[in-house]
C-alpha beads as a LAMMPS data file, in Angstrom:
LAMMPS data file: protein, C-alpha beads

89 atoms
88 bonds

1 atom types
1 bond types

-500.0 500.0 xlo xhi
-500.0 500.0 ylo yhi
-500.0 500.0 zlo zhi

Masses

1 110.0

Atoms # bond

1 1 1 -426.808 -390.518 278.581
2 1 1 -428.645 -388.036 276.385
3 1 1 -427.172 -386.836 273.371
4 1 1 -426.239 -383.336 274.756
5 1 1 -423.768 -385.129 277.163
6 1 1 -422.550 -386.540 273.979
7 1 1 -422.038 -383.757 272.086
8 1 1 -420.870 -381.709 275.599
9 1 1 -417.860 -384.572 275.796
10 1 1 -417.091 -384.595 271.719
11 1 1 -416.773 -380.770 272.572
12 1 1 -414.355 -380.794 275.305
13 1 1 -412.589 -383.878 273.075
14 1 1 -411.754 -381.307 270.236
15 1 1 -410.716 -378.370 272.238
16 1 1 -408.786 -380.618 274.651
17 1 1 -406.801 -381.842 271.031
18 1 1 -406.745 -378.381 270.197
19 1 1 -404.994 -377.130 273.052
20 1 1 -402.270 -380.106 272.775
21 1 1 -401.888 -379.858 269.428
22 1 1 -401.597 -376.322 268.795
23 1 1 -398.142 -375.603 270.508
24 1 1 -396.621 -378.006 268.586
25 1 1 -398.298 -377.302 264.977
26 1 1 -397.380 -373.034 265.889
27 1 1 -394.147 -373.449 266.351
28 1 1 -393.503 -375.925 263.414
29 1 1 -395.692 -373.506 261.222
30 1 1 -393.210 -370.675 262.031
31 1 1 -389.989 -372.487 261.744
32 1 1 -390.881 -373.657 258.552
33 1 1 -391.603 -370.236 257.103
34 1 1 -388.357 -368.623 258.740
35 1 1 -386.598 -371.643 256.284
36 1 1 -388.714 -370.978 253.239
37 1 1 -387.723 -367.627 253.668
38 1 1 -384.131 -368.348 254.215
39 1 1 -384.635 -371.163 251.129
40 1 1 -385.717 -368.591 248.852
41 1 1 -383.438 -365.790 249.527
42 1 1 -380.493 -368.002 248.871
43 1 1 -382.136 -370.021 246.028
44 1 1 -381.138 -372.950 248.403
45 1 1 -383.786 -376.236 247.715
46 1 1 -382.734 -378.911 249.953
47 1 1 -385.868 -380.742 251.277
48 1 1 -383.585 -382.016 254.499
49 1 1 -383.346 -378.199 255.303
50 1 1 -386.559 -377.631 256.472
51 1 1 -386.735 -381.496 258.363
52 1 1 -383.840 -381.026 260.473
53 1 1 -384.829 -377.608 262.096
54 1 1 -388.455 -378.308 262.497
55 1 1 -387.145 -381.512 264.229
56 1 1 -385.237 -379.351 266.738
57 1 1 -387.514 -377.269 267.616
58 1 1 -390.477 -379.567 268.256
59 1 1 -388.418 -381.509 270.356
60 1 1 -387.342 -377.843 272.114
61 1 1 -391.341 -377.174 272.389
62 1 1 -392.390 -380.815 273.907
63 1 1 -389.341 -380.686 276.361
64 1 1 -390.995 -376.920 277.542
65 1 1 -394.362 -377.569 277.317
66 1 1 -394.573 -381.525 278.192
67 1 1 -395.235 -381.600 281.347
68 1 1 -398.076 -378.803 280.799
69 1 1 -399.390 -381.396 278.345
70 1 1 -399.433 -383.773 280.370
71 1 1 -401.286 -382.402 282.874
72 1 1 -404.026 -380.964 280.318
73 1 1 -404.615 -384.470 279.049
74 1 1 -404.539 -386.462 282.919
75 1 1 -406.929 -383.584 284.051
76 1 1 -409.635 -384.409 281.039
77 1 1 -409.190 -388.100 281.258
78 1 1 -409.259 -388.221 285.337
79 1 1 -412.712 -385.438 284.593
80 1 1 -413.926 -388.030 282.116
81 1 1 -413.620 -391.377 284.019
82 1 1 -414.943 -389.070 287.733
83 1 1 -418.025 -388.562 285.505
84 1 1 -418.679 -392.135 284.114
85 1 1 -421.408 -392.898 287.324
86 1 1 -423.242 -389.385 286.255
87 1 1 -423.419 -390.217 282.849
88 1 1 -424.735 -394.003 283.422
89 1 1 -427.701 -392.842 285.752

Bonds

1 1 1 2
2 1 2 3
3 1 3 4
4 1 4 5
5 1 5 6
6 1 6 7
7 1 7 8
8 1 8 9
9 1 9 10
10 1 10 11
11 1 11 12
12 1 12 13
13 1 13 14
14 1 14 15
15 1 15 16
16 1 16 17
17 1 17 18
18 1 18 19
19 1 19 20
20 1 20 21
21 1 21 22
22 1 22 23
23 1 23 24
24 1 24 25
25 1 25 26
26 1 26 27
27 1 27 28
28 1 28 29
29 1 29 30
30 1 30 31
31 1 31 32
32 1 32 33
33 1 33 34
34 1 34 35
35 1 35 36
36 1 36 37
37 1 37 38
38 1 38 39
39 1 39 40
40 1 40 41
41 1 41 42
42 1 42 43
43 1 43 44
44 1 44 45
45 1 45 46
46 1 46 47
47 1 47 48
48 1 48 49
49 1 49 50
50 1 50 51
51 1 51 52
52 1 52 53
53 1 53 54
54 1 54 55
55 1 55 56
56 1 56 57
57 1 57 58
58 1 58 59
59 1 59 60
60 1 60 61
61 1 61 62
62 1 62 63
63 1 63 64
64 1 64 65
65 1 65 66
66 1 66 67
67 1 67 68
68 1 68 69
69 1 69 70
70 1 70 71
71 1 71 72
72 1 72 73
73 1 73 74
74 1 74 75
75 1 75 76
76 1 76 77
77 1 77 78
78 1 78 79
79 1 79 80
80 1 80 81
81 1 81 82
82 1 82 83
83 1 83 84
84 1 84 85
85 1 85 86
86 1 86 87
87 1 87 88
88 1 88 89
């Protein structure tokens, strides 16, 4: 295993984390400023405001998008392990 395979795998690591991760971290993102907003229009600042919506709707996202993410993560695992004899010899 030469270092290119290394770096090739690491690569495919980040985006692979990337791709999970981003869903999640957009949708939070945007809640959160919709409640900011909302926060400093009314001059409301309860710190369990922004928690409980957030909350909602990254559970709404995972329950959409979970079995997508599962799938993304099986298929680069099962890609991974297939590849173990290749990267040995």
């Amino acid at each position: 295993m030469d270092a290119d395979s290394v770096i090739h795998i690491g690569r495919q690591a980040l985006e692979v984390t990337i791709l999970l991760s981003a869903p999640i971290l957009l949708v939070s993102l945007a809640v959160g400023l919709i409640v900011a907003m909302f926060q400093a229009a009314t001059q409301i600042n309860e710190m369990t405001l922004t928690f409980v919506p957030k909350l909602i709707a990254i559970a709404a996202v995972l329950m959409a998008t979970g079995p997508w993410l599962l799938r993304q993560i099986t298929g680069f695992t099962q890609r991974l392990i297939e590849n173990i004899p290749f990267m040995i010899g």
